[in-house]
C-alpha positions in Angstrom: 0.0 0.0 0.0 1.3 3.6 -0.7 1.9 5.8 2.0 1.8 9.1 0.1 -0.2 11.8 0.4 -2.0 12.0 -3.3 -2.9 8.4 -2.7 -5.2 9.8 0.9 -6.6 12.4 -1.1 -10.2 12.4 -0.6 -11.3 13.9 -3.9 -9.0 11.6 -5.9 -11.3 9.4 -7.4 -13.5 12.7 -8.7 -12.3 14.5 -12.1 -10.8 18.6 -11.4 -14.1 20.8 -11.6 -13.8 24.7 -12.0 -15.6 27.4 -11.2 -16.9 27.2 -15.2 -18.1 23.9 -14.7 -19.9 24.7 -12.0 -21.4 28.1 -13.8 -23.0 25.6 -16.7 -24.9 23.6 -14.0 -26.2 26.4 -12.2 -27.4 28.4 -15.1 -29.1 25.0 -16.0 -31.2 25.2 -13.2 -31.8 29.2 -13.6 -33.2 28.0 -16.8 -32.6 31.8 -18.0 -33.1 33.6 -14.7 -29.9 35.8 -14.2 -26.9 34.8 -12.3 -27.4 37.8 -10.3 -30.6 36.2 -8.4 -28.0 33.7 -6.8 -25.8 36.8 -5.0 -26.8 38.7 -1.8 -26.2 41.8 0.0 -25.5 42.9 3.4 -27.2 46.1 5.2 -24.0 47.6 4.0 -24.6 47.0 0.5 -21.4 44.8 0.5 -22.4 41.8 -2.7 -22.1 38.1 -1.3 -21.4 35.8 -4.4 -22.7 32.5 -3.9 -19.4 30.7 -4.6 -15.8 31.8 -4.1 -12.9 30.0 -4.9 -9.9 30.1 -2.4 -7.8 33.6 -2.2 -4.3 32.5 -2.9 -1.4 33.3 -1.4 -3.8 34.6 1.7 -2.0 34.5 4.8 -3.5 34.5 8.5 -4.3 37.3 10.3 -2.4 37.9 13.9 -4.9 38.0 16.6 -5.3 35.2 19.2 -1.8 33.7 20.1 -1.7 30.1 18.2 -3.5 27.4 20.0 -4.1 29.9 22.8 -8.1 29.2 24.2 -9.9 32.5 23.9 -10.9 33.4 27.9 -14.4 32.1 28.8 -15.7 35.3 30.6 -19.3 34.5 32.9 -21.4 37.5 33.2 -21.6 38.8 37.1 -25.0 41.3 37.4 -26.9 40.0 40.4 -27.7 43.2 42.6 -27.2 41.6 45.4 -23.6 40.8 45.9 -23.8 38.1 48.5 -25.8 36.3 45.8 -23.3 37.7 42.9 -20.5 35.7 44.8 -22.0 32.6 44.6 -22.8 32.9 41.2 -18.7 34.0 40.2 -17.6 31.3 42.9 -19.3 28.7 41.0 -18.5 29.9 37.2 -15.0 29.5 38.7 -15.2 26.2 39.8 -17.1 24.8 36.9 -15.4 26.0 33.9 -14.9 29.7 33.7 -12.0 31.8 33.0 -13.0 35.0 33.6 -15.5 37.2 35.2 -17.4 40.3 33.2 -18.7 42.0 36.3 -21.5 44.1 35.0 -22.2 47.6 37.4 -25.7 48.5 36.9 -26.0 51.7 34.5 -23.6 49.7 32.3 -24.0 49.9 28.5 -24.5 46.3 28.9 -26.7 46.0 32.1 -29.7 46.0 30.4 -31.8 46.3 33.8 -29.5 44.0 35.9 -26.1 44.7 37.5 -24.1 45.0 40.4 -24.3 48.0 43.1 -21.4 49.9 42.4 -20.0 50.5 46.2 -16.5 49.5 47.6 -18.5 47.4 49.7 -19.9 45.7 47.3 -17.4 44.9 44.8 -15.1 43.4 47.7 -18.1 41.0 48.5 -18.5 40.2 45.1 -15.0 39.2 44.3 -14.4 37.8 48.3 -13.0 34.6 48.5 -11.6 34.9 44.6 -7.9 34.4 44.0 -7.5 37.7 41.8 -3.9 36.8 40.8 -4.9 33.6 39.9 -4.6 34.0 36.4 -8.4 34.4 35.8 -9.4 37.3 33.6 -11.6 40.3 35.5 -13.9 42.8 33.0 -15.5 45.6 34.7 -18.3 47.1 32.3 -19.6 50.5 33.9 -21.2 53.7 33.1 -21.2 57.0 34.1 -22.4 57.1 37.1 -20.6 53.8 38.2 -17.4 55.3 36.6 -15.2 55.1 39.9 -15.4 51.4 40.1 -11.9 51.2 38.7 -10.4 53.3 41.3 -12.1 51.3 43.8 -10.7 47.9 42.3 -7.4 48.6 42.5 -8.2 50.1 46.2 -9.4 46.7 46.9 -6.4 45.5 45.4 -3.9 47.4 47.7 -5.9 46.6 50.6 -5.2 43.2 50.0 -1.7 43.9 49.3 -2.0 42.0 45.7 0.3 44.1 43.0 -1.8 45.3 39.8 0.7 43.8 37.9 -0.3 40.5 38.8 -4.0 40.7 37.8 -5.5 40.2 34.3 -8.2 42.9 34.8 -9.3 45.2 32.1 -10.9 48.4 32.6 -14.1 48.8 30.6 -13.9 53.0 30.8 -15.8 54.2 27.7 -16.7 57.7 27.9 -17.8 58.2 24.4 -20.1 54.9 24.3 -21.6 56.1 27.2 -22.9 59.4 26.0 -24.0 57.8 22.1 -25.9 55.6 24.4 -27.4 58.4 26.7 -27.8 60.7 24.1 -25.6 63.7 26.1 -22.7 64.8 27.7 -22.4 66.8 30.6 -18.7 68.2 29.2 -17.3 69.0 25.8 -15.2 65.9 24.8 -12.2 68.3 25.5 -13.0 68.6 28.9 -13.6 64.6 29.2 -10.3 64.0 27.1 -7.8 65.8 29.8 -8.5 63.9 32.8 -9.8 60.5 31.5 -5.7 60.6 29.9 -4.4 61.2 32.8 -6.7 59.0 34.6 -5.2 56.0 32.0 -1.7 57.6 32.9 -2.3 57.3 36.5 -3.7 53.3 36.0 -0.7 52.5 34.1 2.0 54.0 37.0 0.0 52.2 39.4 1.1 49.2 37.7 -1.8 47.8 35.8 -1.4 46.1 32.6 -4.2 46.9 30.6 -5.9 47.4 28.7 -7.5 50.1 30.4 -10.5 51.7 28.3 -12.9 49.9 25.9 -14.1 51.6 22.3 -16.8 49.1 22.3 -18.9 48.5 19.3 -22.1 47.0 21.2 -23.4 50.6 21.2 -24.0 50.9 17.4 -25.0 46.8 17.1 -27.3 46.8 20.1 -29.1 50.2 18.4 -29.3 48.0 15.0 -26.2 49.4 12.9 -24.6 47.3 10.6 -20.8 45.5 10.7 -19.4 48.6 8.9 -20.9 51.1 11.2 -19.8 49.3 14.4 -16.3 48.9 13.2 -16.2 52.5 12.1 -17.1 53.4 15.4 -14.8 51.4 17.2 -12.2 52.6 15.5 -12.8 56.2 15.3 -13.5 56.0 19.5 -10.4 53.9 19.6 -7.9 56.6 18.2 -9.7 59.2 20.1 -8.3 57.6 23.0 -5.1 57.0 21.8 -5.0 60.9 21.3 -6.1 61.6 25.0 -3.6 58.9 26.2 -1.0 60.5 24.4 -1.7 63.8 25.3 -1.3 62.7 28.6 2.2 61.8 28.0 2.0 58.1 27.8 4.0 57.1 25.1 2.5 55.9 21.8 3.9 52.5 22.2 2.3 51.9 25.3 -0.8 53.8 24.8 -1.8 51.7 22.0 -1.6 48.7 24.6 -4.1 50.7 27.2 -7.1 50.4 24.4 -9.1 47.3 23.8 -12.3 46.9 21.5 -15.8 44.8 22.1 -17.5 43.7 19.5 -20.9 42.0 19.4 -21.3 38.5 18.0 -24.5 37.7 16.3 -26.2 34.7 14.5 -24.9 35.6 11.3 -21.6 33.2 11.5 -20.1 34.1 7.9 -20.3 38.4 8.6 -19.1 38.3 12.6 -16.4 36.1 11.3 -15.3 38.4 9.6 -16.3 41.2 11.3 -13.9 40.3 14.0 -11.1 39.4 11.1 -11.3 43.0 9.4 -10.7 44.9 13.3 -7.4 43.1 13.3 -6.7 44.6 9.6 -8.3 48.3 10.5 -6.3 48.4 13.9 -3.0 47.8 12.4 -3.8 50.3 9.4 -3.7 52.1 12.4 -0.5 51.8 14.5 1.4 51.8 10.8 0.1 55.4 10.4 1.4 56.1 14.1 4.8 54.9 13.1 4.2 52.0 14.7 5.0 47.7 13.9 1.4 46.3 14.6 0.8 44.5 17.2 -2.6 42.6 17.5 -5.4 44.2 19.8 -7.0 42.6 22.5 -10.8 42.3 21.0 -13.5 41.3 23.8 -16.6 39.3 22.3 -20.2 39.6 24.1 -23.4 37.8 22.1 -25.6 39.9 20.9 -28.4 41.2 22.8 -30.4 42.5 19.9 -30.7 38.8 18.8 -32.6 37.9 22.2 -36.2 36.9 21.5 -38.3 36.5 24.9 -40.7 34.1 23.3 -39.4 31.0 22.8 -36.2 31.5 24.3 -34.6 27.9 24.2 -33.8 29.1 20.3 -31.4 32.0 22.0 -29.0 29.0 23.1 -29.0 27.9 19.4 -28.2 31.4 18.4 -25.6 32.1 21.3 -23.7 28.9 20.3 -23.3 30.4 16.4 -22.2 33.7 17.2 -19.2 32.2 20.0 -18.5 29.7 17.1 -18.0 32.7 14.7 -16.4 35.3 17.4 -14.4 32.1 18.2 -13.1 31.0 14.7 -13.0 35.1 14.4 -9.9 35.6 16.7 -11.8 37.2 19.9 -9.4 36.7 23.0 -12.4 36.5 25.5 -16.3 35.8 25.0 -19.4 36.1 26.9 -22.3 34.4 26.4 -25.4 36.6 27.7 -27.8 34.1 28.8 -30.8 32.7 26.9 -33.3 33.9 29.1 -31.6 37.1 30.1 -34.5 39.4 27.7 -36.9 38.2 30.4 -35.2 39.1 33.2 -32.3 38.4 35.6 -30.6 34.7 34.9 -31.1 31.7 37.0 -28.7 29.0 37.5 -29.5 27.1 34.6 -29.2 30.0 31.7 -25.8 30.8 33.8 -24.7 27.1 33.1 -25.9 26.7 29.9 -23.8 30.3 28.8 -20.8 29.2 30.4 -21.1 25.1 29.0 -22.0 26.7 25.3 -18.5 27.7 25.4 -16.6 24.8 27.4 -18.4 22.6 24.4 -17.0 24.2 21.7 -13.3 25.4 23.7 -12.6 21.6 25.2 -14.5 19.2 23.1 -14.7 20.9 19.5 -11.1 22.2 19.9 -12.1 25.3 18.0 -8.6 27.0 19.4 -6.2 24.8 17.7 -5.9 26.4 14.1 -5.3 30.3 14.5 -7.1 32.2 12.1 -8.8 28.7 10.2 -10.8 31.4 8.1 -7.5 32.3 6.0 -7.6 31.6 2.5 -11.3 30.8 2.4 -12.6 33.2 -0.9 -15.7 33.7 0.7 -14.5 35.3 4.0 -11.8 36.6 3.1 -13.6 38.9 0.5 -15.7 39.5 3.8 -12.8 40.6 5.7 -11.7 42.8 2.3 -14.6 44.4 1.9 -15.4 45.4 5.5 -12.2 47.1 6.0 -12.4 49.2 3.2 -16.1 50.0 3.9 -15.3 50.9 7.4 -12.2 52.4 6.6 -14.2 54.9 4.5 -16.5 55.5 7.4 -13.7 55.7 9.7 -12.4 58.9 7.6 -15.8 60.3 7.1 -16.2 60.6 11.2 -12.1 61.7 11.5 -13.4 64.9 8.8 -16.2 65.8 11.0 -13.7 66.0 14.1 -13.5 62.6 15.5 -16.2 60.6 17.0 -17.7 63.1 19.9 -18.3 65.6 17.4 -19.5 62.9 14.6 -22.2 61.8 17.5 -22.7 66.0 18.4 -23.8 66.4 14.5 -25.8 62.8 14.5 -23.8 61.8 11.8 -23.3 58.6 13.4 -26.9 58.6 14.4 -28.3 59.1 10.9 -26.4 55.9 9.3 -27.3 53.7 12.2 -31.1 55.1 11.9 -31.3 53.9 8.5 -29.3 50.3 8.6 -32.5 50.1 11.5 -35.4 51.3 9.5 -34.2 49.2 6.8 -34.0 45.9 8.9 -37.4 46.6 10.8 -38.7 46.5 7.4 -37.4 43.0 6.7 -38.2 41.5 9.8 -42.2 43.2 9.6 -42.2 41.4 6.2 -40.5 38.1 7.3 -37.7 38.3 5.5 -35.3 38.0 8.0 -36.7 35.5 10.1 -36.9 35.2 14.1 -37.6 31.8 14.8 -40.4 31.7 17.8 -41.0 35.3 17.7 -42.0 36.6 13.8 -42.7 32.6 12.5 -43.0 29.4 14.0 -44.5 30.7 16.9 -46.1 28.6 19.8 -48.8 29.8 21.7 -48.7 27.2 24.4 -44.9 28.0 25.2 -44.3 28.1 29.1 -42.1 31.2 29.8 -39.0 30.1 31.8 -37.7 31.0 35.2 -35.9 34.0 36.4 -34.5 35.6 39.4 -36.7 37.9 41.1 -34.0 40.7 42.2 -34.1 44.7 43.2 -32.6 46.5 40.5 -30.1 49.0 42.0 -31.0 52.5 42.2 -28.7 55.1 40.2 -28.2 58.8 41.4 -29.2 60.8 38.3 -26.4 61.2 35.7 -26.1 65.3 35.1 -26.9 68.1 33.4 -26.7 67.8 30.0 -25.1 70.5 28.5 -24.7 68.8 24.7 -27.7 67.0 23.3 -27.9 64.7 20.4 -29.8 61.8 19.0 -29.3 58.9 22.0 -28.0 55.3 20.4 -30.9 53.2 22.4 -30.4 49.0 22.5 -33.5 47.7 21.0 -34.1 44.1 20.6 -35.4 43.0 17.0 -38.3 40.3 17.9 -39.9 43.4 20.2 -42.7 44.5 17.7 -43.8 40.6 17.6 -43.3 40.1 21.3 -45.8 43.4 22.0 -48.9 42.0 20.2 -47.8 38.4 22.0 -48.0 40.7 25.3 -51.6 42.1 24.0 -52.7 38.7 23.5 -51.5 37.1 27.0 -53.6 40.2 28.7 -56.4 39.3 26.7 -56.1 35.4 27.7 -55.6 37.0 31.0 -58.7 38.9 31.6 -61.3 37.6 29.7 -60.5 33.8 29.2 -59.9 33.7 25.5 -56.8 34.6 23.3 -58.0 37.0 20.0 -59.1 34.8 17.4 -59.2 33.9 13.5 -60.9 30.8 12.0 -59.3 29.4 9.3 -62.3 28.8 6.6 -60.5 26.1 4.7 -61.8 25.4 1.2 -61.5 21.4 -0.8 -59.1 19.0 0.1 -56.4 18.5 2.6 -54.4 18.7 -0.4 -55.9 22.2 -1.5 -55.0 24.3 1.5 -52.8 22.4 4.4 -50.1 24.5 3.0 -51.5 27.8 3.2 -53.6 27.0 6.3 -50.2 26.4 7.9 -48.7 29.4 6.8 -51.9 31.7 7.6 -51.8 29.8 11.5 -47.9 31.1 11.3 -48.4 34.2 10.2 -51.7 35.0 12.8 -50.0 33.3 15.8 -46.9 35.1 15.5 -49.1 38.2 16.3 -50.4 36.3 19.2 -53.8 35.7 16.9 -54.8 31.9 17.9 -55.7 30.0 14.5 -58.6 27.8 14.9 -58.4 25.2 11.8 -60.9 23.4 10.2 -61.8 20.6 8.3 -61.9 21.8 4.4 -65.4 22.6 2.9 -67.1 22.9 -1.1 -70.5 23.7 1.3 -70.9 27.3 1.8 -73.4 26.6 4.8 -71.2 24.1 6.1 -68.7 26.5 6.4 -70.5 28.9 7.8 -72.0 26.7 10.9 -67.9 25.6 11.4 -67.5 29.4 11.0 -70.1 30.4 14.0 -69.2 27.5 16.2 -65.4 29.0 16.6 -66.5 32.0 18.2 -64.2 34.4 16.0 -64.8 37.5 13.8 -61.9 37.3 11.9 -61.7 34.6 8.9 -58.8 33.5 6.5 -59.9 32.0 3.4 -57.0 29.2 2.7 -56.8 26.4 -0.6 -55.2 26.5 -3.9 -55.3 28.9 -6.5 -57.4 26.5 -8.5 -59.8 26.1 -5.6 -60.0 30.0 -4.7 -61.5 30.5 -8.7 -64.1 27.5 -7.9 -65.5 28.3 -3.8 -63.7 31.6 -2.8 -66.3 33.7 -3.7 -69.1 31.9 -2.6 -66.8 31.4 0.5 -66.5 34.9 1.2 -70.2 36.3 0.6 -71.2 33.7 3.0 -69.1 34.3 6.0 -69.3 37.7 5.8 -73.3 37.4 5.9 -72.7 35.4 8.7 -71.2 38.4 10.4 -67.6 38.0 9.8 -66.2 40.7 11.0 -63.0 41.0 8.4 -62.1 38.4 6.1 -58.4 37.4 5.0 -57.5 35.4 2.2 -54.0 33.4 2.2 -52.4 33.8 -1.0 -51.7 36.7 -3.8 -55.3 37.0 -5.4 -54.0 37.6 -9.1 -56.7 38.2 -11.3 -59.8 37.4 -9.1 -59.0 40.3 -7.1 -61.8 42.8 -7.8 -63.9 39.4 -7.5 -62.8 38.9 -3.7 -63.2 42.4 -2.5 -66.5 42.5 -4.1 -67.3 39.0 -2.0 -65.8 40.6 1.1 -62.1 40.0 1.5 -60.2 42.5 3.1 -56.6 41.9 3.0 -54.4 38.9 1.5 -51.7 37.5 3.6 -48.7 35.8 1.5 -44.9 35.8 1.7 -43.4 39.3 1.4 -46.2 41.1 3.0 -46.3 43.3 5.9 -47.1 41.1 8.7 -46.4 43.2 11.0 -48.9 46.4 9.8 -51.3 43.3 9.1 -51.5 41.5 12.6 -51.2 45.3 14.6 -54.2 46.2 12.3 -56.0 42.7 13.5 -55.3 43.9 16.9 -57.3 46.9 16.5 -59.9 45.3 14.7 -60.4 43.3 17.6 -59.2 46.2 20.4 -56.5 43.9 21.9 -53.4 46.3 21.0 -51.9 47.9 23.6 -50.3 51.6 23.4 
């Protein structure tokens, strides 16, 4: 037997295809439709080709150190910190790496976090070996913004040198007023002391990095990959500048920044998302004069993704986007909990966060090849095309002043508007698809646990003196999830979800599929379908039609059917008192036909399901305001 390496070849036995070959059977199935239908877009406008071949002579991006596990950081935001304690004890002894200990008023609180005392944070971390190796994130706001100076109190009190801790300071003046839409200072003002407040850190004796440009303010408001990186670039050199100015040398400035970026569902884009950082950053430190050297990048999942209703599908999601920010290069990840949309974690969500990424760190090895995207066409044509997109954005924000003033003059603001309008409108028409919340949805679903915790109480932020457009999180199942709220409080107070009977027409054959895309569509509103049996009889219909005890009707069957019985269909129920009458389908020609009947509005893919199911609501005067 031969023992080399041609003979092991798995496609050895297959004859060479190109991409030309491949070209003649695809336009064999368009059948004349244009190549073009096969490529995509992202809300950038970037082109995704369908097939790439591999990028030659690509070589691998520096980020993670080779074979070097990313950290696996465990979210800490009970109020309570006796209770926080436990909860980080336990992450520590079952599989964690790191702690992300989440002070409420935190871009990344999200109603939850820690009480930001002295006295708290040293209950919170009591009993933890801070020098241990393990990796400490402290995410705060501005009005938990001295938490820093009381860790490395705490430190000194228990005589550990900041040199020996792996902490990293999550200081992010800038993301914090995008986020609250104001500033109490002129970024001037900010820039002086928050320098020398790095400078200060850094003589102290801590590491770094020390201040986080952190992209989960433009993601969580619904920008796009471009925008976020933009933004995380332009905050990043902003502080460069004020670390500079405060006479810490460029060298080791560029060593005091870090960047978080948000890791979503999409596995192909955050992939390269987190690739093209790595690319941007350098462009970077070559124009300081400086030899690259790769940035710490901090991934979190993202919360926008978060549905409420059926939240098991969040672990599904959660487990993509740390596979992507993994294969991606990120040097630490959290996992936000599956039910954290709801409300504060239990232990469960905690364990499943932290096992989603023991799973793929210890059993699917995902460490072991740095930067396994390299050479693959279709990523790296991602990464490309990202970086030169954001780079472009980068420049547009450095021409209006830098990022404070970009966010004073809501240039920022404007872009990230639009990417949002622009996916609302997908996601009211289906077209990006969230799985439990806008299809598939299930009624019956039994909301999971959560911890039943005080939030902390903030003093008020300040004055503020500079207004602009605030970057607000928003999560995108949250239009759904409202008329699934209206629907509960009907169930709630007067026995009986709102209603639409499904007036199937012929055979199984002739409508199963559109009577299970019309119960889809209803339900995901929070509109319970009541099905039938199919019916030719007009009166038979109507009797199924009055024993159902709804006033809204969907007509669903076959195009052929619709031209024999919808009609008939129609004129009937609505004599019977229907109070608005759908039809499942596009109505082509018999249009005029079915209005005349008594149809009001035709459900099909494409259409506005939102506008359609918030217009049912009002029919029925189950939306609330």
């Amino acid at each position: 037997m031969s023992t080399e390496t041609d003979d092991l070849r798995l496609a050895a036995d297959f004859a060479p295809a190109s991409r030309d070959d491949w070209r003649k059977l695809v336009d064999g199935v368009l059948k004349g439709a244009p190549f073009e239908k096969l490529t995509g877009k992202t809300y950038d406008g970037l082109r995704i080709d369908p097939i790439y071949e591999r990028a030659k002579n690509a070589a691998g991006i520096p980020g993670r150190a080779p074979s070097a596990p990313w950290q696996i950081m465990q979210r800490v935001d009970h109020p309570d910190a006796a209770t926080a304690n436990a909860q980080a004890l336990h992450d520590l002894e079952n599989g964690a790496t790191g702690l992300t200990l989440v002070f409420a008023g935190a871009e990344g609180a999200h109603g939850t976090g820690l009480e930001p005392t002295p006295a708290a944070l040293a209950r919170v971390l009591d009993g933890i070996y801070l020098d241990a190796g393990i990796g400490i994130e402290i995410q705060i706001g501005p009005q938990t913004r001295n938490m820093p100076a009381h860790f490395a109190a705490l430190l000194q009190q228990k005589g550990i040198s900041p040199g020996d801790v792996d902490v990293r300071f999550g200081r992010d003046p800038i993301g914090a007023t995008a986020v609250w839409g104001s500033s109490p200072y002129p970024w001037p003002d900010i820039a002086k002391p928050f320098g020398a407040g790095v400078a200060q850190f850094a003589a102290q004796g801590f590491r770094g990095p020390l201040v986080v440009a952190d992209g989960r303010v433009i993601h969580d408001a619904g920008g796009t990959e471009v925008q976020e990186l933009a933004f995380v670039l332009a905050v990043a050199v902003a502080y460069l500048r004020a670390i500079d100015a405060a006479g810490v040398p460029l060298d080791a400035a560029r060593r005091m920044i870090y960047a978080r970026l948000s890791a979503d569902a999409d596995q192909f884009l955050t992939m390269a998302k987190f690739r093209a950082l790595r690319l941007l950053w350098a462009r970077v430190q070559e124009s300081c004069g400086l030899t690259p050297e790769p940035m710490f990048i901090a991934a979190e999942t993202a919360w926008r993704m978060l549905t409420q209703r059926d939240s098991d599908v969040n672990m599904l999601r959660a487990t993509i986007a740390t596979f992507s920010a993994a294969l991606g290069g990120a040097n630490s990840i959290t996992v936000l909990p599956h039910t954290l949309a709801l409300g504060l974690p239990d232990a469960f969500a905690r364990r499943i966060a932290r096992n989603t990424q023991l799973v793929l760190l210890e059993e699917s090895n995902l460490e072991k090849v740095a930067d396994p995207a390299a050479g693959a066409g279709g990523i790296e044509a991602l990464t490309r095309q990202l970086a030169e997109a954001a780079w472009a954005q980068f420049q547009e924000i450095e021409k209006a002043g830098g990022a404070p003033a970009a966010l004073e003059q809501n240039i920022i603001q404007k872009k990230v508007a639009a990417a949002r309008a622009a996916r609302a409108a997908n996601i009211a028409k289906r077209r990006d698809v969230l799985t439990g919340a806008s299809e598939f949805p299930n009624l019956n679903e039994k909301t999971p646990a959560v911890l039943d915790a005080k939030p902390v109480e903030l003093p008020p932020y300040g004055e503020a003196k500079i207004a602009f457009d605030a970057l607000l999180p928003i999560r995108l199942a949250a239009p759904f999830e409202a008329l699934r709220d209206a629907s509960d409080t009907a169930l709630k107070t007067t026995g009986s979800r709102p209603k639409v009977f499904l007036a199937n027409l012929g055979t199984a054959a002739d409508f199963t599929a559109r009577a299970t895309f019309a119960k889809s569509f209803f339900e995901a509103g929070g509109i319970e379908a009541v099905d039938s049996h199919g019916f030719s009889d007009p009166e038979k219909l109507v009797s199924a039609f009055k024993g159902a005890n709804a006033s809204l009707v969907c007509l669903c069957s076959s195009d052929k059917t619709y031209a024999s019985h919808a009609v008939a269909a129609a004129q009937a129920l609505r004599s019977a008192g229907a109070e608005h009458i759908y039809l499942a389908g596009r109505p082509g020609d018999l249009e005029a036909d079915l209005r005349a009947a008594g149809v009001n509005d035709f459900i099909f893919a494409g259409a506005d399901a939102l506008a359609t199911l918030r217009a049912a609501h009002d029919i029925l005067g189950t939306r609330q305001n």
